[in-house]
Each structure stands twice: as C-alpha cells, then as structure tokens.
PDB file of the backbone (N, CA, C, O) and the ligand in Angstrom, with CONECT records:
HET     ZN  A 101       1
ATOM      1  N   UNK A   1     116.543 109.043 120.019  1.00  0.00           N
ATOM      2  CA  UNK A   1     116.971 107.825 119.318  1.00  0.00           C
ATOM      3  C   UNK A   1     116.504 107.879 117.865  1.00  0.00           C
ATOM      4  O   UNK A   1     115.500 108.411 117.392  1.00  0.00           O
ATOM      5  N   UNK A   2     117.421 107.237 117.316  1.00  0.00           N
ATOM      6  CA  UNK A   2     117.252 107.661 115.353  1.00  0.00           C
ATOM      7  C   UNK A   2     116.522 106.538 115.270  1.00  0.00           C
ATOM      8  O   UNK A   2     116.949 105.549 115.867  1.00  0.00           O
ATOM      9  N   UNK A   3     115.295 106.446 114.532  1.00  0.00           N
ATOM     10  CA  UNK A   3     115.195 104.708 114.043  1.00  0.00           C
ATOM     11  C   UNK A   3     114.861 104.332 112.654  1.00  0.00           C
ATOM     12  O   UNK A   3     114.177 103.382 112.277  1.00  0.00           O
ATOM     13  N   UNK A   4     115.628 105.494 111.762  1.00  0.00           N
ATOM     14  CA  UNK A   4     115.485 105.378 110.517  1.00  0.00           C
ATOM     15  C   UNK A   4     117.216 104.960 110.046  1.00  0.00           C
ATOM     16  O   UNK A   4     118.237 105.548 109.690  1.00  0.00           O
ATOM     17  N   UNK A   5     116.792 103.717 110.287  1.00  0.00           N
ATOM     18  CA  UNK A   5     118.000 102.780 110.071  1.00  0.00           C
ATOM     19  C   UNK A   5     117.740 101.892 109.077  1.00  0.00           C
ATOM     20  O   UNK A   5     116.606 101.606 108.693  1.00  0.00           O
ATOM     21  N   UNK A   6     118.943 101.362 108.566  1.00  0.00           N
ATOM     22  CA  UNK A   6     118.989 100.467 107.034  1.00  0.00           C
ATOM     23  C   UNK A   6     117.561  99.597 107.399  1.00  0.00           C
ATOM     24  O   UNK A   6     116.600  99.659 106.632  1.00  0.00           O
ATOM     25  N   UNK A   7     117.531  98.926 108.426  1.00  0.00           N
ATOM     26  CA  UNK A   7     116.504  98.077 108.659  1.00  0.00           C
ATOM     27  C   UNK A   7     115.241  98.427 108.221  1.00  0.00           C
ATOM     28  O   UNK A   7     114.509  97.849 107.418  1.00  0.00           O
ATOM     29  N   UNK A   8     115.026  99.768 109.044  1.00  0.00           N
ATOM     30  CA  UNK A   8     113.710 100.524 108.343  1.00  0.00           C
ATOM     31  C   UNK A   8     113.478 100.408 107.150  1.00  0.00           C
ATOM     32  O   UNK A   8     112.721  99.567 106.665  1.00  0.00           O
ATOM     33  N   UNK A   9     114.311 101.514 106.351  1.00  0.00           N
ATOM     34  CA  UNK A   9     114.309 101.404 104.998  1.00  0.00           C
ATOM     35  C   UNK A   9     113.816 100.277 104.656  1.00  0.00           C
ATOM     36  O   UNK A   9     112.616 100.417 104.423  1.00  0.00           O
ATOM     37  N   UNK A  10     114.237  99.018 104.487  1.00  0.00           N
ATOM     38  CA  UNK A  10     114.349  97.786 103.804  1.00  0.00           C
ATOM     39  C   UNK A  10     113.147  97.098 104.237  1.00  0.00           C
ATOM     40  O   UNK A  10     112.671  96.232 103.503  1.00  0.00           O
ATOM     41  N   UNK A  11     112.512  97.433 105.532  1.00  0.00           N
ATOM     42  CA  UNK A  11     111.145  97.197 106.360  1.00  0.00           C
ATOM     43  C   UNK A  11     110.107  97.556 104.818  1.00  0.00           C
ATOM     44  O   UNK A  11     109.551  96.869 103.961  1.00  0.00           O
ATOM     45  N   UNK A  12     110.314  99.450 105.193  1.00  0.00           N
ATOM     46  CA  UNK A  12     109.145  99.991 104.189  1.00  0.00           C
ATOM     47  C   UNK A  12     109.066  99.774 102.986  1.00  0.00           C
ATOM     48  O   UNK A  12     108.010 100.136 102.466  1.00  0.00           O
ATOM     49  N   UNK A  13     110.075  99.139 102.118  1.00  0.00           N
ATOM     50  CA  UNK A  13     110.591  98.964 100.469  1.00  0.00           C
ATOM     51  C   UNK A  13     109.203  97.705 100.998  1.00  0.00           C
ATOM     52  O   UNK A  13     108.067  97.887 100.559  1.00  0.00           O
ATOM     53  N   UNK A  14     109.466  96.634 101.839  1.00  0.00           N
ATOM     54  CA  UNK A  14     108.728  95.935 101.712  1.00  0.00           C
ATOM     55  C   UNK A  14     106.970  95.289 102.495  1.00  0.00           C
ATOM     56  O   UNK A  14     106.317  94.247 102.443  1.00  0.00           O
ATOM     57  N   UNK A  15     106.829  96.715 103.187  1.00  0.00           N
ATOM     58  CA  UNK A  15     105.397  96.448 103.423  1.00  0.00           C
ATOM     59  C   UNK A  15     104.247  96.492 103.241  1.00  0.00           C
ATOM     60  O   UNK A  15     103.234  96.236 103.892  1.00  0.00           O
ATOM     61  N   UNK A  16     104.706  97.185 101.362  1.00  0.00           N
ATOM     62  CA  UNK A  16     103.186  96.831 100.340  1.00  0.00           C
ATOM     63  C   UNK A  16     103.118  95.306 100.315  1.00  0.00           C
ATOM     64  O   UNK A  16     102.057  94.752 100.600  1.00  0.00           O
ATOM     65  N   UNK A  17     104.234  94.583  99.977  1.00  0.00           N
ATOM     66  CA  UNK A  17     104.169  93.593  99.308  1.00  0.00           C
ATOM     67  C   UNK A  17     103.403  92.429 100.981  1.00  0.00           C
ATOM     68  O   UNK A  17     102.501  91.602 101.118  1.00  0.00           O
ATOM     69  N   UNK A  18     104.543  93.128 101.966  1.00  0.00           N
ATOM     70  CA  UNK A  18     103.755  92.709 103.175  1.00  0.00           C
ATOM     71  C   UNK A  18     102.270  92.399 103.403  1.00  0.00           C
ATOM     72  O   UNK A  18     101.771  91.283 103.551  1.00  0.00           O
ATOM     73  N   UNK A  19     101.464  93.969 103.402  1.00  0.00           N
ATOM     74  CA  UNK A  19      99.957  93.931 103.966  1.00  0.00           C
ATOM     75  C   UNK A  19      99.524  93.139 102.186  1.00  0.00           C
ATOM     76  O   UNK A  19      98.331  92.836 102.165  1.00  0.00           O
ATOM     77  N   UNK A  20     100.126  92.863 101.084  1.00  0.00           N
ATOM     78  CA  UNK A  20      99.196  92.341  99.714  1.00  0.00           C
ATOM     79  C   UNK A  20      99.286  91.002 100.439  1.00  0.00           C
ATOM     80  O   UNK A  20      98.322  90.350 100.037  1.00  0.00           O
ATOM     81  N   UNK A  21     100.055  90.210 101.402  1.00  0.00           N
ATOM     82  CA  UNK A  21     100.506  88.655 101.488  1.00  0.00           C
ATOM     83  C   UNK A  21     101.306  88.164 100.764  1.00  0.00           C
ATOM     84  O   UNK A  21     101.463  86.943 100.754  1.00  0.00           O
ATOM     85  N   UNK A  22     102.153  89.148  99.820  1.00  0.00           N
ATOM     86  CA  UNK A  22     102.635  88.414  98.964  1.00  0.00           C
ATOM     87  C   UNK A  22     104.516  87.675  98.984  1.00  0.00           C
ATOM     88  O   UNK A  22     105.229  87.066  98.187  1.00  0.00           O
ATOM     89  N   UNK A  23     104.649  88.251 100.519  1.00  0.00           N
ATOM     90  CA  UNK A  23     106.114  87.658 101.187  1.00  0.00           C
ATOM     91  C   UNK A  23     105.753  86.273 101.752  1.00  0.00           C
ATOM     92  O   UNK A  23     104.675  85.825 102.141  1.00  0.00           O
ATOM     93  N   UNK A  24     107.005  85.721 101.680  1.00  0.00           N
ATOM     94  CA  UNK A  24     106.986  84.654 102.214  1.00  0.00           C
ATOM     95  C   UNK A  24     107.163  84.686 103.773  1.00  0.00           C
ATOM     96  O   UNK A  24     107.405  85.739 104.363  1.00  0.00           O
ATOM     97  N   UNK A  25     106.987  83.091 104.612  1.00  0.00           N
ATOM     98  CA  UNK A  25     106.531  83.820 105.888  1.00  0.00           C
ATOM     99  C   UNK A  25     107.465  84.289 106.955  1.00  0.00           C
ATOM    100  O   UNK A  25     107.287  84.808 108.056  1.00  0.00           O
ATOM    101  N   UNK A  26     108.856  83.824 106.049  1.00  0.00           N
ATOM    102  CA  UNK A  26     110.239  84.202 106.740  1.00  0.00           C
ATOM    103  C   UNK A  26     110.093  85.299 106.888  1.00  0.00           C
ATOM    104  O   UNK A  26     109.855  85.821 107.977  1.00  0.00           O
ATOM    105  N   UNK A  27     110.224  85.974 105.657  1.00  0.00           N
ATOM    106  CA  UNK A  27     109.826  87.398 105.608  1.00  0.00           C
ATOM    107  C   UNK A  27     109.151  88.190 106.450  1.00  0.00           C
ATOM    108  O   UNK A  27     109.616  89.041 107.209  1.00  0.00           O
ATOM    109  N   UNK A  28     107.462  87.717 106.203  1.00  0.00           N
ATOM    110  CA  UNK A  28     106.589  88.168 107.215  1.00  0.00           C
ATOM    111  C   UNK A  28     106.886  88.190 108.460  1.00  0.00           C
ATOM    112  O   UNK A  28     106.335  88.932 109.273  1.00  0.00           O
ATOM    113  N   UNK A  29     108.091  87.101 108.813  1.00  0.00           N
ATOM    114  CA  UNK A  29     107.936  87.185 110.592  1.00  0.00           C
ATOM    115  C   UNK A  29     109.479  87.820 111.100  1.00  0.00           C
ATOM    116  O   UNK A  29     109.953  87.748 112.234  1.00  0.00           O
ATOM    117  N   UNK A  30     110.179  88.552 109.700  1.00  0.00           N
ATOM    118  CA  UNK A  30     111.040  89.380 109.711  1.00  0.00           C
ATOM    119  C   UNK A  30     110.675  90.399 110.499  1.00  0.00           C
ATOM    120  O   UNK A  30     111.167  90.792 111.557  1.00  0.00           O
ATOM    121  N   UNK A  31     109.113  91.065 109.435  1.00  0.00           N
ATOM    122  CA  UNK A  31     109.191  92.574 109.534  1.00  0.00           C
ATOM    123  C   UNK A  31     108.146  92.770 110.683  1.00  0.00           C
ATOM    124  O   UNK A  31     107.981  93.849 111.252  1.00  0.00           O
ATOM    125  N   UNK A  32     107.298  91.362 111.034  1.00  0.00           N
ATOM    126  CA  UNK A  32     106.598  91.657 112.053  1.00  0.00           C
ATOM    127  C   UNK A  32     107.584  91.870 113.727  1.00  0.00           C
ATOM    128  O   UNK A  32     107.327  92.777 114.519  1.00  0.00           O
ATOM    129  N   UNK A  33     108.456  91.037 113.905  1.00  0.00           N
ATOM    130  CA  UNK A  33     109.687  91.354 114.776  1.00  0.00           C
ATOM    131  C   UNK A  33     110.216  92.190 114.968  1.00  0.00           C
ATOM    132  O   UNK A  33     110.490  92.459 116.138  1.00  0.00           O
ATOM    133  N   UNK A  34     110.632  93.037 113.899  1.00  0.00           N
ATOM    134  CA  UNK A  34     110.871  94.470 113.613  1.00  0.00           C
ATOM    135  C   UNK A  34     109.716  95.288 113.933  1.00  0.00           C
ATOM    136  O   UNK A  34     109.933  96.405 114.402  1.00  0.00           O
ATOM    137  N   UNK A  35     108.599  94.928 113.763  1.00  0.00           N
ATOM    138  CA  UNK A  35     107.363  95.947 114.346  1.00  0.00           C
ATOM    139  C   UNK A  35     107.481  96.064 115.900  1.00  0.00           C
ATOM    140  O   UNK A  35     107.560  97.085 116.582  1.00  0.00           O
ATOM    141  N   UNK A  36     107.475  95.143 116.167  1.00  0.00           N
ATOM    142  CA  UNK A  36     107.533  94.937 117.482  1.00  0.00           C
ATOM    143  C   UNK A  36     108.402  96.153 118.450  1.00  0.00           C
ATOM    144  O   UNK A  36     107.973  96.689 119.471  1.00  0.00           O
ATOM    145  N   UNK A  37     109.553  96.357 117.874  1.00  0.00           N
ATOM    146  CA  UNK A  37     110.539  96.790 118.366  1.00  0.00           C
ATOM    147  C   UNK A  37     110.634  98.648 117.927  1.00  0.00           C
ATOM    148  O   UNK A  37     111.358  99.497 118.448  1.00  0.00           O
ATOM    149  N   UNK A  38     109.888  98.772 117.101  1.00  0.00           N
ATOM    150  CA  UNK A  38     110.121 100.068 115.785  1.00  0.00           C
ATOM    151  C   UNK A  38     108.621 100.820 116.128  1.00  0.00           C
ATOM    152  O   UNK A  38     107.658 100.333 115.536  1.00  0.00           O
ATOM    153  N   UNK A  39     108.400 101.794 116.901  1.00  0.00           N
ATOM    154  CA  UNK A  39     106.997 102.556 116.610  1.00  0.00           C
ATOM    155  C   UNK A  39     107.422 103.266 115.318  1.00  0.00           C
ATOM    156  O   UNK A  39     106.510 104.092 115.269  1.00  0.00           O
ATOM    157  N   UNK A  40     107.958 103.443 114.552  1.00  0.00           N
ATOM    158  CA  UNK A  40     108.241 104.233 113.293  1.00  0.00           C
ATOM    159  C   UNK A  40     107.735 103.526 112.611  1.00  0.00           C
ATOM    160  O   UNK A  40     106.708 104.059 112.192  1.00  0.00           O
ATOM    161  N   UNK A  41     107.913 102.221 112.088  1.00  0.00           N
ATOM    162  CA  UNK A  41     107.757 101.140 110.996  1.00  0.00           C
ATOM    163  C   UNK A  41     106.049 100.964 111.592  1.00  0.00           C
ATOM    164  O   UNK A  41     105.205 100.937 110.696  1.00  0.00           O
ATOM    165  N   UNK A  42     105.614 100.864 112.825  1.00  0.00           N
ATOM    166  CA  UNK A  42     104.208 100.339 112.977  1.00  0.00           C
ATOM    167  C   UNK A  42     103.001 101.481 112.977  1.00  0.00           C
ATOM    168  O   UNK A  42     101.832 101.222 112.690  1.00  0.00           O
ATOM    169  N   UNK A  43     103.422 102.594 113.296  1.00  0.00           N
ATOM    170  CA  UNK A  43     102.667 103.700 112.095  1.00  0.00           C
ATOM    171  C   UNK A  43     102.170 103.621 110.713  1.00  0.00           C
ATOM    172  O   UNK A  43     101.085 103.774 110.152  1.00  0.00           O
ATOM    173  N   UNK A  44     103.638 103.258 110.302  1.00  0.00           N
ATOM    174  CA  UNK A  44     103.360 103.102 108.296  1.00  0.00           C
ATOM    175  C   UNK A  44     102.852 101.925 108.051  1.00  0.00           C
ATOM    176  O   UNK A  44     102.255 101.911 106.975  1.00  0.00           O
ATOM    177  N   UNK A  45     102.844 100.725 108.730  1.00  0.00           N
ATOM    178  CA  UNK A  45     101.717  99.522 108.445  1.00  0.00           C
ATOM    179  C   UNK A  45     100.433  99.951 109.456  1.00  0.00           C
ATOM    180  O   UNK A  45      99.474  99.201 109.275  1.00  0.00           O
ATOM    181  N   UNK A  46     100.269 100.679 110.173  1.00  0.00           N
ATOM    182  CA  UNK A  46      98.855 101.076 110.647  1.00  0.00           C
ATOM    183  C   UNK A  46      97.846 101.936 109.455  1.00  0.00           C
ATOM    184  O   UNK A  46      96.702 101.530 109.250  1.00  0.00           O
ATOM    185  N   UNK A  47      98.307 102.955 108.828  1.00  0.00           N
ATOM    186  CA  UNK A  47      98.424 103.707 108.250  1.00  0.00           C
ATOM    187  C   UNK A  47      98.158 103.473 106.663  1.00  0.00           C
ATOM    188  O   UNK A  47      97.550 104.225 105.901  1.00  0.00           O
ATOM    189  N   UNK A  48      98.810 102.161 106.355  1.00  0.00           N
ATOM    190  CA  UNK A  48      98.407 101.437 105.425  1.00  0.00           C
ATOM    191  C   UNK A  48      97.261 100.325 105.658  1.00  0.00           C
ATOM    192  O   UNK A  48      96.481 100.217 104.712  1.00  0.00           O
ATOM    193  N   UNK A  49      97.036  99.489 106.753  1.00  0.00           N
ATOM    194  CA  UNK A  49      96.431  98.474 106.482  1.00  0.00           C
ATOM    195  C   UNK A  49      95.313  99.330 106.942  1.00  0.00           C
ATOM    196  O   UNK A  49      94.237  98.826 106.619  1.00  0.00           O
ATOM    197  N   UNK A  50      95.197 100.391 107.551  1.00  0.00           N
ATOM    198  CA  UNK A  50      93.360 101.376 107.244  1.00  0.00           C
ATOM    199  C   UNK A  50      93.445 101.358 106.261  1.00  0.00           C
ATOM    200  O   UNK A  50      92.637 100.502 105.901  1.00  0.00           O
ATOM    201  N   UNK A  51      94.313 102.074 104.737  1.00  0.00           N
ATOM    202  CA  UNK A  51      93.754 102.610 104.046  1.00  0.00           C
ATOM    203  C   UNK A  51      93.388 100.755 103.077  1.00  0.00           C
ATOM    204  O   UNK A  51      92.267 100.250 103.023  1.00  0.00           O
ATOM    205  N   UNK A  52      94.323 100.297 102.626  1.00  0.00           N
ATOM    206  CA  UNK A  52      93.859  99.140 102.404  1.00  0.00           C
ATOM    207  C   UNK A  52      92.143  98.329 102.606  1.00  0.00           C
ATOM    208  O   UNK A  52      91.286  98.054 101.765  1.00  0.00           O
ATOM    209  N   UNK A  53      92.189  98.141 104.135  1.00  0.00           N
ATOM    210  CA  UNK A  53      91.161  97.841 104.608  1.00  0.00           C
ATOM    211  C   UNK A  53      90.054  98.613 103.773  1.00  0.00           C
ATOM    212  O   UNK A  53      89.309  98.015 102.998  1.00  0.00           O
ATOM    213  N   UNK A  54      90.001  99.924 103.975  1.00  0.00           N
ATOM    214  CA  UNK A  54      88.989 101.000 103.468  1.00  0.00           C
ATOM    215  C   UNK A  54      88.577 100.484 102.122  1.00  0.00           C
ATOM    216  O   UNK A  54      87.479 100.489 101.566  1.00  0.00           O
ATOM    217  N   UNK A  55      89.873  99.991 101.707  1.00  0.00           N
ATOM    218  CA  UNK A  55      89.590 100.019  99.787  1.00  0.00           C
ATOM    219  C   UNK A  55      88.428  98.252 100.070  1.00  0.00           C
ATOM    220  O   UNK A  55      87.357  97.848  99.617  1.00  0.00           O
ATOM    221  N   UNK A  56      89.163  97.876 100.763  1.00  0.00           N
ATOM    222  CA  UNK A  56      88.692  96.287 100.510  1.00  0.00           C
ATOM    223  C   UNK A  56      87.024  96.244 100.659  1.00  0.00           C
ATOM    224  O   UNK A  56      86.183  95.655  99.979  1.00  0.00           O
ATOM    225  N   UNK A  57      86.856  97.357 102.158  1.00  0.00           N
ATOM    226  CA  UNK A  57      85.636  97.496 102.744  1.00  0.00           C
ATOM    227  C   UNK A  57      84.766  98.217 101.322  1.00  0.00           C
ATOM    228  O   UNK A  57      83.568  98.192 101.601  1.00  0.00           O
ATOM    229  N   UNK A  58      84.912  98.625 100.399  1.00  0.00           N
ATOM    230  CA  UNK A  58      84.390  99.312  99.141  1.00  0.00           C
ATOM    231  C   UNK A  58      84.106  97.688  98.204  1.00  0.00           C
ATOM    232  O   UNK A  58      83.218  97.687  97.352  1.00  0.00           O
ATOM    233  N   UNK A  59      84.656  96.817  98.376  1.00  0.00           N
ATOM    234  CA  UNK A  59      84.221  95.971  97.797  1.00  0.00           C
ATOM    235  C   UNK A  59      85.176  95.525  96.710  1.00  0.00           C
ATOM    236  O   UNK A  59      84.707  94.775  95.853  1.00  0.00           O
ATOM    237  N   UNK A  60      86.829  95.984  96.595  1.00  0.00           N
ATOM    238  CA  UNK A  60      87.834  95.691  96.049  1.00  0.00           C
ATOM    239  C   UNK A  60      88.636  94.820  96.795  1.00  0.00           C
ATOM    240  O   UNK A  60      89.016  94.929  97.961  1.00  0.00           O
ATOM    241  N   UNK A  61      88.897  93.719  95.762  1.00  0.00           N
ATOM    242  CA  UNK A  61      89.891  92.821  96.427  1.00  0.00           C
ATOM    243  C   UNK A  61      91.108  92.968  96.436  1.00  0.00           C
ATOM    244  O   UNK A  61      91.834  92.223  97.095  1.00  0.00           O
ATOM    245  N   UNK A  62      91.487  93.796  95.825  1.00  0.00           N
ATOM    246  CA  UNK A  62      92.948  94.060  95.369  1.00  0.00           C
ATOM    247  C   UNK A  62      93.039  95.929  95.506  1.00  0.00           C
ATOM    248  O   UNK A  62      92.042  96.650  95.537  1.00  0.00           O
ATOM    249  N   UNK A  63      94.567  96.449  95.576  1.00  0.00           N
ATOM    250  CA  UNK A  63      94.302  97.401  95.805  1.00  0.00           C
ATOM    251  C   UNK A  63      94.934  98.143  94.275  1.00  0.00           C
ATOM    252  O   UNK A  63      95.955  97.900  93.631  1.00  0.00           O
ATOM    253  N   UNK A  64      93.716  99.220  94.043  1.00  0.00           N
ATOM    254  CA  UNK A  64      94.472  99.793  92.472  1.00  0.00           C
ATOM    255  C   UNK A  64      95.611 100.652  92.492  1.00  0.00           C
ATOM    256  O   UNK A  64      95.977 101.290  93.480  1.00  0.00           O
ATOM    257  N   UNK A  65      96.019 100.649  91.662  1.00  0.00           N
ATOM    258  CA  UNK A  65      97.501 101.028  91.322  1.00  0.00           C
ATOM    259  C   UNK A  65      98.043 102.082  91.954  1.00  0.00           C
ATOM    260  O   UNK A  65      99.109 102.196  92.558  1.00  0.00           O
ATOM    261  N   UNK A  66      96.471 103.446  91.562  1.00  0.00           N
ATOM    262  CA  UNK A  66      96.497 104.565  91.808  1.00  0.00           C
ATOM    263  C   UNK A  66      97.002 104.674  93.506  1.00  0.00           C
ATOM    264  O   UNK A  66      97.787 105.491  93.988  1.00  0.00           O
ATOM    265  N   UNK A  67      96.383 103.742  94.086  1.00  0.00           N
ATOM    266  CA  UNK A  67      96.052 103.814  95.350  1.00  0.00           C
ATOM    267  C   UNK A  67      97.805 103.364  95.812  1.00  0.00           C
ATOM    268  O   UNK A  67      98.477 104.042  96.590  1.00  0.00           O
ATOM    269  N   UNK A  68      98.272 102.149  95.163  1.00  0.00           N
ATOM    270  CA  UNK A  68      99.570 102.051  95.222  1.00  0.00           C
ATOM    271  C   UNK A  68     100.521 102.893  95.213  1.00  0.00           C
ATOM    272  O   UNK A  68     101.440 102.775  96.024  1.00  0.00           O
ATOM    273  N   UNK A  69     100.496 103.875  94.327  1.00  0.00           N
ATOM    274  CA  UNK A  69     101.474 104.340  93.986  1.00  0.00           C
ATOM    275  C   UNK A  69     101.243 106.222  94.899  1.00  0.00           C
ATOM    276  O   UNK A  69     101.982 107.194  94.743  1.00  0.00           O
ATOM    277  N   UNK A  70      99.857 106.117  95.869  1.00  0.00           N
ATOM    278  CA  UNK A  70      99.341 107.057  97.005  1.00  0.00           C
ATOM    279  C   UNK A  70     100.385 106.166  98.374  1.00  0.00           C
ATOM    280  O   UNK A  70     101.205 106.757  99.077  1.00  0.00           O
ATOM    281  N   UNK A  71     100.178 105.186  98.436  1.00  0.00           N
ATOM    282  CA  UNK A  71     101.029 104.767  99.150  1.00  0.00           C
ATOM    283  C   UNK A  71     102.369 104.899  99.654  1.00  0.00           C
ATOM    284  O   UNK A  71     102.783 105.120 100.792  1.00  0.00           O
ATOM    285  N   UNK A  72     103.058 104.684  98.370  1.00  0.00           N
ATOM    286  CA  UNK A  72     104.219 104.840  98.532  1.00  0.00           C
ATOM    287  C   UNK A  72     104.626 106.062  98.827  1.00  0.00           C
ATOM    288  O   UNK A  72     105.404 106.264  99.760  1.00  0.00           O
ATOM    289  N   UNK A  73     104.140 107.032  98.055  1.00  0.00           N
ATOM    290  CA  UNK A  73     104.362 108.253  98.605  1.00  0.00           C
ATOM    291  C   UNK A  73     103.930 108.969 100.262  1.00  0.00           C
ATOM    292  O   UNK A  73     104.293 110.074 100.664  1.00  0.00           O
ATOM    293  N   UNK A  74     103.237 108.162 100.867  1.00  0.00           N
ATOM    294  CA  UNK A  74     103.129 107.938 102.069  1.00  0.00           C
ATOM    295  C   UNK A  74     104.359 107.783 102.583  1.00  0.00           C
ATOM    296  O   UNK A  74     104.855 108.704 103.232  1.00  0.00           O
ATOM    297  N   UNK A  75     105.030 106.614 102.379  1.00  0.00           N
ATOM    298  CA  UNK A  75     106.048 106.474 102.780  1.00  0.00           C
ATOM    299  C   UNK A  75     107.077 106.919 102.791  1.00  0.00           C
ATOM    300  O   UNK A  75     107.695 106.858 103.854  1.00  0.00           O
ATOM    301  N   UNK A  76     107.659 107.510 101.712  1.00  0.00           N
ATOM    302  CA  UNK A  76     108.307 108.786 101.152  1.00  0.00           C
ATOM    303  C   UNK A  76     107.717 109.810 102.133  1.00  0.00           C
ATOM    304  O   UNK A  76     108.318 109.657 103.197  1.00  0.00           O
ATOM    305  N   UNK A  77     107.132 110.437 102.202  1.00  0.00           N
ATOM    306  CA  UNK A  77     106.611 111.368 103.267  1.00  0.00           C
ATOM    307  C   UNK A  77     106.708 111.021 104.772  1.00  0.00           C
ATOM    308  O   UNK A  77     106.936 111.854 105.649  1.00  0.00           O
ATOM    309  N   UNK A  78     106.547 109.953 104.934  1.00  0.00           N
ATOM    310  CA  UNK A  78     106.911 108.981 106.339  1.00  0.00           C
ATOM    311  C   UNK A  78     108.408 109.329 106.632  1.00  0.00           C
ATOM    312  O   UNK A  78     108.664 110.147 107.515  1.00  0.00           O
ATOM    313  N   UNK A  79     109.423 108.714 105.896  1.00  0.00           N
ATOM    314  CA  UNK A  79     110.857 109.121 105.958  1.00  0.00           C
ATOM    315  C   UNK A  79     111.219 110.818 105.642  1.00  0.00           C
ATOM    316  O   UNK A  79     112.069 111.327 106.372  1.00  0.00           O
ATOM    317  N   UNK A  80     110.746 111.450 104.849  1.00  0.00           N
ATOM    318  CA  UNK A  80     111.456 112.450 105.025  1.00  0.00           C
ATOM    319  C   UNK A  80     110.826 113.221 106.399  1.00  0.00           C
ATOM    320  O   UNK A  80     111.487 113.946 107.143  1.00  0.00           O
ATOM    321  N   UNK A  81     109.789 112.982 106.514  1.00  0.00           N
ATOM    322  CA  UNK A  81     109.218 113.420 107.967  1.00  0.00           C
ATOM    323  C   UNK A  81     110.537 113.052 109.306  1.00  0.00           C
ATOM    324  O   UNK A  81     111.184 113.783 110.055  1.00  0.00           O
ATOM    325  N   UNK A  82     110.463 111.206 109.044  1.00  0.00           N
ATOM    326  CA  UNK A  82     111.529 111.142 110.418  1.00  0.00           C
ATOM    327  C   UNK A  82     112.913 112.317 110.025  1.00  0.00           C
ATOM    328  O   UNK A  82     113.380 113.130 110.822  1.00  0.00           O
ATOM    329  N   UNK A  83     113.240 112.163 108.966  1.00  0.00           N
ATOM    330  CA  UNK A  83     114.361 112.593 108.418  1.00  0.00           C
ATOM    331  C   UNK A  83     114.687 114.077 109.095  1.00  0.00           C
ATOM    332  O   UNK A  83     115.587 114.306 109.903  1.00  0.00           O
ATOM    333  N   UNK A  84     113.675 115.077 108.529  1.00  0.00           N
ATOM    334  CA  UNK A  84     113.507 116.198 109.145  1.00  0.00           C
ATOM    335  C   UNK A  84     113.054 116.699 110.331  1.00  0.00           C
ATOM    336  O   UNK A  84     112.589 117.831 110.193  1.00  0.00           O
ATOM    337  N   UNK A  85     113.020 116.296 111.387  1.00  0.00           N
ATOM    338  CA  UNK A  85     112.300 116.039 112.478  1.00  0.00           C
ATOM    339  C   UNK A  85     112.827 117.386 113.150  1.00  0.00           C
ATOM    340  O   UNK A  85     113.912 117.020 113.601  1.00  0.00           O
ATOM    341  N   UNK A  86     112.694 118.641 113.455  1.00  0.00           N
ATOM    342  CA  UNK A  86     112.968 119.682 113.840  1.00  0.00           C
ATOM    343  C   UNK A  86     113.287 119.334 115.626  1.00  0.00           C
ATOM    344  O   UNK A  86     112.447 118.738 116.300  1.00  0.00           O
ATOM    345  N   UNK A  87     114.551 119.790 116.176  1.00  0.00           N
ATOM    346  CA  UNK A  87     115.299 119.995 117.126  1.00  0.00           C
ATOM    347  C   UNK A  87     114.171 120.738 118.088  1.00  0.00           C
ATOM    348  O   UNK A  87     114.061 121.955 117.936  1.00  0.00           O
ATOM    349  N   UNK A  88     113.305 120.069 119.094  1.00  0.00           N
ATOM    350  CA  UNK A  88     112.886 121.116 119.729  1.00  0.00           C
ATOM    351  C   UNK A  88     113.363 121.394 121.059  1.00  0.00           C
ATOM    352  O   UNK A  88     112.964 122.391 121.662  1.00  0.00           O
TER     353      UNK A  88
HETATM  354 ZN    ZN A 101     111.650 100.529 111.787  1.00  0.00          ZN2+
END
C-alpha cells in the first residue's frame, strides 16, 4: 500500500508549524486524524517531536533555524525514502 498521497504531502508541509502550536485546532485535529490512520506521517512527527523535545530539554524555547531547516530536510529524506522504497 502507497501512503505517500496528496494528504501526506500536505500533512508534512505542515508539521513544523504543527509540533511549534502554531495551527489552529481545526488543523491540529486534521493532521492528528490523519496520524491515526498513516504510520508514515507518525514516524516524521515522532522523529521530530524527539528532536524538538531534545532542543527544549537544552533549555531552548523555541527551536533555531538551523535546527529548522535540519528538519525539513528530514522530511525530504522521509519522502524520497517512501518514494524509493526498493521492490523486495
Ligand atoms: Zn500520511
């Protein structure tokens, strides 16, 4: 089963803004519904809210940019991973 579907996509565009709080809670109880249903999508918010957590547990309230923009490329790496997923 494929589950890198439009939904996904549009999941991961938005689950920085997700784990920051900064969706509204429609939103939030969009992509949490979608978790529910998606082990693909609940990897990449596992995956993030450690590393998050980690930063916070350092004594940052916010997460820096650098770390943002490590993220995303997570995710990027997340999808081309499902993407390429070798036939075994
Ligand atoms: Zn998904």
């Amino acid at each position: 089963m494929d589950h890198l579907s439009e939904t996904c996509r549009e999941i991961k565009d938005k689950l920085s803004a997700y784990l920051d709080g900064e969706l509204e809670s429609a939103l939030c109880a969009e992509i949490e519904q979608h978790l529910r249903g998606c082990d693909d999508c609940r990897v990449v918010v596992d995956t993030l809210n450690k590393t998050i957590t980690l930063y916070r547990n350092y004594g940052q309230a916010t997460v820096p940019p650098d770390v943002h923009e490590r993220l995303t490329r997570v995710l990027n790496l997340q999808q081309l991973k499902t993407k390429g997923k070798p036939a075994e």
